[in-house]
C-alpha positions in Angstrom: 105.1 -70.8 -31.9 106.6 -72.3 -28.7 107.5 -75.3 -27.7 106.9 -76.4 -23.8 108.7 -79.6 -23.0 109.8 -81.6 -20.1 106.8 -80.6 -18.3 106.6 -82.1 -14.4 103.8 -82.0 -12.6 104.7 -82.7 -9.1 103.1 -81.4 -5.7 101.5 -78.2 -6.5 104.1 -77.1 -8.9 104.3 -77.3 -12.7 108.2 -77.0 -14.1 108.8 -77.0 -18.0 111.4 -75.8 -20.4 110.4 -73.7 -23.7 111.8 -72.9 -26.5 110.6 -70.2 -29.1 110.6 -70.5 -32.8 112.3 -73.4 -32.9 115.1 -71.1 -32.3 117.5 -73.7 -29.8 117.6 -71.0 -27.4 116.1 -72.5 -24.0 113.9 -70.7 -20.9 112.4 -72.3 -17.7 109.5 -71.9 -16.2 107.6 -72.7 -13.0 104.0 -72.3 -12.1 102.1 -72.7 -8.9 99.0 -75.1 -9.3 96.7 -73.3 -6.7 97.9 -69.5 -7.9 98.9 -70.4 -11.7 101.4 -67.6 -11.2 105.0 -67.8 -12.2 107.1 -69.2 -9.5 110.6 -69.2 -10.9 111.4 -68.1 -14.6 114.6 -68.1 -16.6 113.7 -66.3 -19.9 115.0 -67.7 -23.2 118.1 -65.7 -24.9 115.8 -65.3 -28.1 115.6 -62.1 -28.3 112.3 -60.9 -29.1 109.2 -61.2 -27.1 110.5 -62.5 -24.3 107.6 -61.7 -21.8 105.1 -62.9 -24.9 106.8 -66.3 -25.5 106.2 -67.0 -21.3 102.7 -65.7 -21.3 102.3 -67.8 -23.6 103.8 -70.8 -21.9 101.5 -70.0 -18.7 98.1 -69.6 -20.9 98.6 -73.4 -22.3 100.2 -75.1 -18.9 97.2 -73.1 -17.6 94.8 -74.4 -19.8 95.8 -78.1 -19.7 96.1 -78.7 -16.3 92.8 -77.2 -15.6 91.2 -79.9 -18.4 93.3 -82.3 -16.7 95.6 -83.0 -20.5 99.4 -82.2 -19.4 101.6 -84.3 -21.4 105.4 -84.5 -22.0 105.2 -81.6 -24.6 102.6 -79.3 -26.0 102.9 -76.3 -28.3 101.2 -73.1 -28.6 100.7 -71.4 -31.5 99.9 -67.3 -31.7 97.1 -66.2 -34.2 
């Protein structure tokens, strides 16, 4: 699980924190709205999965802006 917070949507950028596993270990990410490719990252210092955690993180910002439901935090979960 990973939790995307702070999310800003502001000109054709969206800018969030996450933070896997409810581990208190904090990344930043920022997506282009017209590319939805990564336009700045700072990973997380959890130490696993660190590309899989931001995939993740892009997938969901992905998804909600495109269905128009960004809010002030989401989470997504892996199966």
């Amino acid at each position: 699980m990973v939790r995307i917070f702070n999310i800003i949507h502001k000109d054709n950028k969206i800018s969030c924190n996450y933070e896997p596993e409810k581990s208190g270990k904090y990344g930043y990410v920022e997506i282009d709205t017209e590319s939805m490719e990564i336009a700045k990252l700072t990973y997380s210092d959890y130490e696993y999965g660190k590309k899989m955690y931001v995939a993740q993180v892009r997938n969901k910002i992905e998804e909600a802006f495109r269905k128009n439901e960004l809010t002030d935090e989401m989470y997504a979960v892996f199966f």
